[in-house]
N, C-alpha and C positions, 0 to 999 in steps of 0.2 A: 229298297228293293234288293233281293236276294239276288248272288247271279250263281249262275253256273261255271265250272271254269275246266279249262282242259284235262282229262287223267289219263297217263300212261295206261299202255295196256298191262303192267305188270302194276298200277297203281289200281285201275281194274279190277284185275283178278284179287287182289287184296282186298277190294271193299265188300265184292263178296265172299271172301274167307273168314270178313271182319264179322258174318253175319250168317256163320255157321253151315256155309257151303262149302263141302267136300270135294277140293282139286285133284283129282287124280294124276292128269298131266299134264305140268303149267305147260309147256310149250304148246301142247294141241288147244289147252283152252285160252292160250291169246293168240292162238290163228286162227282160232273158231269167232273168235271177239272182232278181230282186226275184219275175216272177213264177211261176221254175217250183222255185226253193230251191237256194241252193247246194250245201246237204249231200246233196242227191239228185243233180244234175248230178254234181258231183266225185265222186259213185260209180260214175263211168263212166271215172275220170282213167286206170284200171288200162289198158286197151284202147290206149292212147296214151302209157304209159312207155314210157321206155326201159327195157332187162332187164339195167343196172350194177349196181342194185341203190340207186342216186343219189335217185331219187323225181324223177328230172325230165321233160319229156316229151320224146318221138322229134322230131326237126330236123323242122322245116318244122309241126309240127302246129297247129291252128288251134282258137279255140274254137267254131268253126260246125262243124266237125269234131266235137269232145266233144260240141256240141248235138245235131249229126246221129244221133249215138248213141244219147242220150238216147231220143229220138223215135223211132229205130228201136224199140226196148226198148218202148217204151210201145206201137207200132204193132203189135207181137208178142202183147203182152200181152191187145190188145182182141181180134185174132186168134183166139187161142187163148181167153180168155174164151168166145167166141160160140160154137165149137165144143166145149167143156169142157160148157158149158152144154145144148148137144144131147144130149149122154151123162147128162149127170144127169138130165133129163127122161125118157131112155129109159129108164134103169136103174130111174129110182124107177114108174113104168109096168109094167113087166116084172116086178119085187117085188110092187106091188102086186095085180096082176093073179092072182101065183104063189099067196100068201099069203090073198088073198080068196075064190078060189076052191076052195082046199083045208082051209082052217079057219074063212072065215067074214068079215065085213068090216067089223064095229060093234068099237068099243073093247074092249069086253070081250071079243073073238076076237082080236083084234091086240094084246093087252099082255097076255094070256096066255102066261107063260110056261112052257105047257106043251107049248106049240108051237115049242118051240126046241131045242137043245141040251140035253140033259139029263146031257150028261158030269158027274163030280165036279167035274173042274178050270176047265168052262166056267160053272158056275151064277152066280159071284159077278158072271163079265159078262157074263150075260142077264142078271140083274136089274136090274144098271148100266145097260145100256142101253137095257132098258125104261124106270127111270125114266127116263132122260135124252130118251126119244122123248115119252114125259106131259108133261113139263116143257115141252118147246116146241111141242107141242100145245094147252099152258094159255096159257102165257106169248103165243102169234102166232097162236092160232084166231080170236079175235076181231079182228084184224086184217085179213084176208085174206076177200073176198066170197064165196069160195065157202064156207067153213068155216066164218063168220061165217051163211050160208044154210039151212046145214043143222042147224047149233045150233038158229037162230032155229025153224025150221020141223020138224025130225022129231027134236030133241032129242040129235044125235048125229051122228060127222061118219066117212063110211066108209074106209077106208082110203085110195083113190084119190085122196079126196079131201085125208087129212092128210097124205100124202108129200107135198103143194105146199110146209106149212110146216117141213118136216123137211130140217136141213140134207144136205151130201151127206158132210159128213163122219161124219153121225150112220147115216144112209145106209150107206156103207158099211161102217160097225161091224155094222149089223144085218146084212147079207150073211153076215160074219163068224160069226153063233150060228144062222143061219139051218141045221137040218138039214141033210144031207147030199145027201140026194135033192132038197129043194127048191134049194140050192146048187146040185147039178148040172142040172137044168132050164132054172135058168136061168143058168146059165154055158154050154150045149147053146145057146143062141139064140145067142149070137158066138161057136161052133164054138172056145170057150178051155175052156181046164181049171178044176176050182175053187180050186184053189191060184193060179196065174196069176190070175185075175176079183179073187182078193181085194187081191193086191199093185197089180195095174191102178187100179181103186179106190183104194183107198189113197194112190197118187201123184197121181192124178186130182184128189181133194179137195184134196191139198196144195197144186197149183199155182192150183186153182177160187181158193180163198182168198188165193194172192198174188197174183193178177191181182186179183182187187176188191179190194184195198188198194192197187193200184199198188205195190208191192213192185218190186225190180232183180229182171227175169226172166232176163238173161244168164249170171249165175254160181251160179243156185240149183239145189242137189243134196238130193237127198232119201235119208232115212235109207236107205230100204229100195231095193232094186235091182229090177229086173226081169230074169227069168230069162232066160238066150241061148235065140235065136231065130232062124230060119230065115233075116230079115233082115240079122241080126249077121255068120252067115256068107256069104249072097248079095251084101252089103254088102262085103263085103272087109274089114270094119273091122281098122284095126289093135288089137296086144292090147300089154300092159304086165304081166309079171307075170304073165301066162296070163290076164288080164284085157282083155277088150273097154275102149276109153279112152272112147268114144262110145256111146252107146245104152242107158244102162245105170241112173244114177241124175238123168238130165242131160235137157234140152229136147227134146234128139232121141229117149229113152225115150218120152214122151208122144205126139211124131211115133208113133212105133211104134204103141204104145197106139192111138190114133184112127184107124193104119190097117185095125187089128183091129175096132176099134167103132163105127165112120161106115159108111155105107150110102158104095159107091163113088164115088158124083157127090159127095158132099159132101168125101171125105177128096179127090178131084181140087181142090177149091176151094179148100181149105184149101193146100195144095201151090201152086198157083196163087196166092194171096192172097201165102202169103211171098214168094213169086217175085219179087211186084213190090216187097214193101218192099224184097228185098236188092238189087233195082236201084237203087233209091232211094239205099238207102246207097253201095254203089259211085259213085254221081256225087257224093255227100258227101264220101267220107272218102279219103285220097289220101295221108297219110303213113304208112299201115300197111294192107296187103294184106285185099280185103274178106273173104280165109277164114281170118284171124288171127281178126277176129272172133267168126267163124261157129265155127271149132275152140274156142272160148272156151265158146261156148253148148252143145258137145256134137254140134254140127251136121259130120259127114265133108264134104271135099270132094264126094262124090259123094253127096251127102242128097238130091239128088231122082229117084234111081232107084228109092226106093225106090215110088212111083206105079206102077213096072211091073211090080213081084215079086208074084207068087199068094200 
């Protein structure tokens, strides 16, 4: 078995000088290494090979270049965070609201699981994910001022109140067992189907979650796809295999996603916000074309017409 072993940060910057990455200036780029990790920076080394198949990087490339990178990726990251997080707010809102009002809004109406799906093949996960909504209701009620208020004071915490500590990935599992009718109600408030609402979701959580680890938001794909859409073809997207190449399991699905789910001024912002980080990068990066990048993340050249499509 192969191991890994410790390297200087001047052993560092060497392995990638050894592979045709341009230092401009060693001491900024091992306190750029010491403070932001090399194994995360040089996850961004791919954007700036060359494509021999060599592992070395394209002529002229810089490490303020690979840093610029870096930084764009994180500046996306928070981006989308803030926005991610608008939708989980609404969605668990809108659940709650559904749920409270047609079965009731104390514990014992909301972890009822008679209030769900009652299929054969769906029971094993309602009750999976009933417990798993208890469990973080126990484990982060007391945590949290409001939940921690109504324990305190009326002995029970109402629904509205315990979506705060309910994750969104848990969130959207309940959508998942949620009836049919109540499913459609509230998949009728963003004019989406309930099949769509649940995949929407789905990917949503995914990316919630790599954005608050800082995770590499540029090359992540997610299992599940999101169904072709009207934007796919107004989009002009090219296809591969009778397959859309962009829009699909990739950064610009979620684009999509929050154009369906954002209230109009917000998803303009959002549009608006990348705008400037890809400006940003294009005065960075100058050995490799700013929509190498952008096609990397799933981003069409033409990714911000979609601000104009009904």
């Amino acid at each position: 078995m192969r191991h890994k072993t410790f390297k200087t940060l001047d052993e560092q910057v060497a392995i990638l000088e050894s592979k045709g990455l341009k230092i401009e200036d060693y001491h900024e780029a091992k306190m750029t290494l010491l403070r932001e990790n090399y194994f995360f920076i040089n996850g961004y080394r791919h954007l700036l090979m060359d494509q021999d198949g060599k592992g070395a990087f394209v002529k002229g490339a810089t490490f303020r270049e690979l840093y610029g990178i870096f930084l764009f990726d994180r500046k996306m990251r928070n981006i989308m965070f803030k926005y991610i997080l608008v939708i989980e707010n609404n969605i668990k809102s809108i659940i709650s609201y559904q749920l409270s009002k047609k079965y009731g809004y104390r514990e014992k109406d909301y972890f009822n699981a008679i209030n769900f799906r009652q299929e054969s093949f769906k029971l094993t996960q309602v009750h999976d994910i009933i417990s798993k909504m208890k469990r973080q209701v126990r484990l982060n009620g007391k945590q949290h001022a409001a939940t921690s208020h109504f324990l305190t004071n009326y002995g029970y915490i109402p629904l509205w109140v315990s979506v705060k500590v309910l994750s969104f990935g848990i969130i959207s599992e309940l959508y998942s067992i949620l009836r049919v009718d109540d499913q459609r109600e509230i998949a009728d408030y963003y004019k989406i189907d309930i099949n769509s609402l649940s995949i929407y979701l789905s990917i949503l959580a995914n990316y919630r979650n790599l954005c608050a680890h800082e995770d590499i938001l540029y090359d992540n794909r997610t299992q599940r796809s999101i169904p072709n859409n009207n934007f796919h073809h107004r989009l002009a997207i090219p296809k591969k295999d009778e397959e859309y190449i962009y829009g699909k399991n990739d950064l610009y699905a979620v684009i999509m996603i929050l154009k369906l789910m954002l209230s109009e001024r917000e998803f303009r912002d959002i549009i608006n916000e990348i705008s400037y980080e890809i400006d940003v990068l294009s005065g960075c990066v100058r050995s490799v074309e700013t929509t190498t990048v952008l096609n990397r993340i799933g981003f069409p050249d033409n990714w911000r017409d979609i601000l104009d499509i009904e």
